[in-house]
N, C-alpha and C positions, 0 to 999 in steps of 0.2 A: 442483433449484435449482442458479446456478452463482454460484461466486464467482470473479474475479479478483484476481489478483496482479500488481503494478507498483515494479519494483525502481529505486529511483533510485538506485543503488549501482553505481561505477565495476566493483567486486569483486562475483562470482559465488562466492564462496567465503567473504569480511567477518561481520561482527556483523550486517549489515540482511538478506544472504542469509539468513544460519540463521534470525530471526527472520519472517523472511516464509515459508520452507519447513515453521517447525513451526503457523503459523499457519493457513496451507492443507492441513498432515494434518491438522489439529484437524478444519478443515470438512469435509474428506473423511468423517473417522469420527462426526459428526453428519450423513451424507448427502448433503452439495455435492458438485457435479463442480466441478473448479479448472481453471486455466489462469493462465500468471504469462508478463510480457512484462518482457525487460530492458530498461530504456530508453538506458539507455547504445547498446545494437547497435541504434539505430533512428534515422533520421532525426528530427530536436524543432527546428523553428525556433523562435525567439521571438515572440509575439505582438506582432500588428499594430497591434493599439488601434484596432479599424475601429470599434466600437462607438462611440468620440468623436468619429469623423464623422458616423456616424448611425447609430443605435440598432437597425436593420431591418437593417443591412449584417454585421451580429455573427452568423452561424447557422452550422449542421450544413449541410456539412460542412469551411468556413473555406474563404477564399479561395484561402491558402499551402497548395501543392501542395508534401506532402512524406507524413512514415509516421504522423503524426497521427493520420490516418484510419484506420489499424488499429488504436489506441490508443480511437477514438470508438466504433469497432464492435462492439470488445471489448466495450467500458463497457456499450454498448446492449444485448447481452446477457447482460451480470450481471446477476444479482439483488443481488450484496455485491461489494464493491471493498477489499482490503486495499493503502494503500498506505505501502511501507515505506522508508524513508530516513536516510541518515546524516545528521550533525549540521554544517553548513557557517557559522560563524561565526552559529550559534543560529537558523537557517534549513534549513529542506530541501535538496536539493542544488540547483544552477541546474537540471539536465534537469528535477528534477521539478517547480520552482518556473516550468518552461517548460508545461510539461503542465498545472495548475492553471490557470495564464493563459488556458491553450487551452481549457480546458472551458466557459470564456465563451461559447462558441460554439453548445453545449449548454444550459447554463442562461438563454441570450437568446433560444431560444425561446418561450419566453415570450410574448414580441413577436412573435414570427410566430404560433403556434397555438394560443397563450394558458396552456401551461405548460412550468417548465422540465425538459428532459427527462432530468436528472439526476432529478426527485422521487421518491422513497421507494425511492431507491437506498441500502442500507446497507454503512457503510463504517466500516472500522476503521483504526488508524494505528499504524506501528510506527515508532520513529524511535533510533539506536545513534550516541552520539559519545563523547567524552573529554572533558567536562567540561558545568557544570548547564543548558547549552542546548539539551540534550533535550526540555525541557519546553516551551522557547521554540518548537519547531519543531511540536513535537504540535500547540499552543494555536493556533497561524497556521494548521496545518491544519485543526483540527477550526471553527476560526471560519470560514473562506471555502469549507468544503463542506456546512458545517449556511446557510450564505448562498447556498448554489446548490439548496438542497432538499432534500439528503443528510439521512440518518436514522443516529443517530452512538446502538448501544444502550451499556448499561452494560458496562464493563469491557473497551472495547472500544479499549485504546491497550495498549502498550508501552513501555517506555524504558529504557535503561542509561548512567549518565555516566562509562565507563571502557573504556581499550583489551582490556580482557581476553577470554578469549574467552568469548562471552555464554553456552557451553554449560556455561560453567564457577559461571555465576549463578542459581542456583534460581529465584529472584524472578521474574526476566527469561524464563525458558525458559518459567513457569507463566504468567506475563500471556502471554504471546505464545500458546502453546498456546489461554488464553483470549479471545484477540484473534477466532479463528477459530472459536471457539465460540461465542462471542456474536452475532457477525456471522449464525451461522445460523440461533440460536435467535431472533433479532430477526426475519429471515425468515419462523421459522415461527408466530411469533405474528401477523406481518401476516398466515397465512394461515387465523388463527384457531384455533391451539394453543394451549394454555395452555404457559408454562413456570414450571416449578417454581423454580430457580436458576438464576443468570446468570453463577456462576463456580465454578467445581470445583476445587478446589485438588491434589482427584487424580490430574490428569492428569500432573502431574510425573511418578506412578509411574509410566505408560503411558512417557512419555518413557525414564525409565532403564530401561526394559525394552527396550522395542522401535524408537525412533526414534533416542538415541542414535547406537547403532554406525554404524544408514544415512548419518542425518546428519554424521556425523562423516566417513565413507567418502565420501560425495557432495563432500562438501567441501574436502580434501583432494585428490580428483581434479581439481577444478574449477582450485583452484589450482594446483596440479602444470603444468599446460596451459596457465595465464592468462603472459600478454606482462604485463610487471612493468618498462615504461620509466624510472621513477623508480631501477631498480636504476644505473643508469650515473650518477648521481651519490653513490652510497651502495658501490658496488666499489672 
């Protein structure tokens, strides 16, 4: 099985990064292959709204020639789709409030072959801001992709309302650890497995054992490297 990862996050090193990176070793160690797209380094126009011209003009693979399309193809070969994002005045970020708009194009087939080709695609949601419009932005999500045919199992969000660093937040590290875990287990019942529990709360230990330091060290590199333009008003 494979799940993807879609970081709406400016920062490769932020609270949405660690959250999406502990959410796809979770999947890896319940046996997904991953694969994570930043969407920031990818061309995201806005949508066109062809669909309120006419309803048949909205498909795979959208008219707007841009990086979309590596975004659709991904999608098309998941089985699970974590998508993680910071908190933008109680909304997703615009890239990835760009990217949802865009899966219209996806879910309207419908209209052309008679289903939408998101269906029983499972998806999880991870979402990191500074105040209680975490939840505002899960809820938008989890409404308009459980509306495109997505399969949303239990305990399959995340969220933190503070700048601190989320590896520093129990709470936060073990949803998110579960975020990826759920996503698989929901998998593996559609493939007719039973599962026992749908949230482990001991993966925390696994974490301060083993993913920690990575994470920590992954992260700290990233930013080390990252272009910080906001610095030149804050020097």
């Amino acid at each position: 099985m494979k799940v993807l990862g879609l970081l709406g996050s400016p920062r490769r090193y932020g609270n949405s990064f660690k959250g999406l990176m502990l959410a796809l070793k979770a999947a890896e160690r319940y046996g997904a292959e991953t694969e994570w797209l930043h969407l920031y380094e990818l061309s995201l126009k806005p949508c066109l709204g062809c669909v309120s011209e006419d309803v048949k003009a909205c498909r795979y693979p959208c008219i707007i020639k841009d990086d979309m399309k590596k975004v659709y193809d991904a999608i098309l070969e998941a089985d699970g789709i974590v998508f993680a994002t910071p908190v933008y005045w109680y909304s997703p970020s615009a890239v990835m409030k760009n990217v949802i708009d865009r899966l219209t194009a996806l879910e309207n087939m419908i209209h052309i072959d008679g289903k939408s080709w998101l269906d029983g695609k499972v998806v999880g949601i991870i979402a990191t801001g500074n105040d209680t419009g975490s939840m505002f932005a899960v809820a938008q999500l989890m409404s308009i992709l459980n509306s495109m045919g997505t399969i949303i199992p239990p305990w399959s969000m995340a969220y933190t309302n503070d700048l601190r660093d989320a590896l520093e937040n129990r709470a936060f590290v073990t949803d998110a650890l579960n975020v990826g875990r759920s996503v698989v287990m929901m998998i593996k019942a559609m493939r007719g497995e039973r599962v026992e529990k749908w949230y482990d709360p001991s993966l925390f230990n696994w974490f301060e054992k083993e993913l920690r330091p990575w994470l920590e060290d992954v992260a700290k590199k990233e930013e080390e490297k990252a272009e910080k333009p906001w610095k030149s008003f804050t020097s």
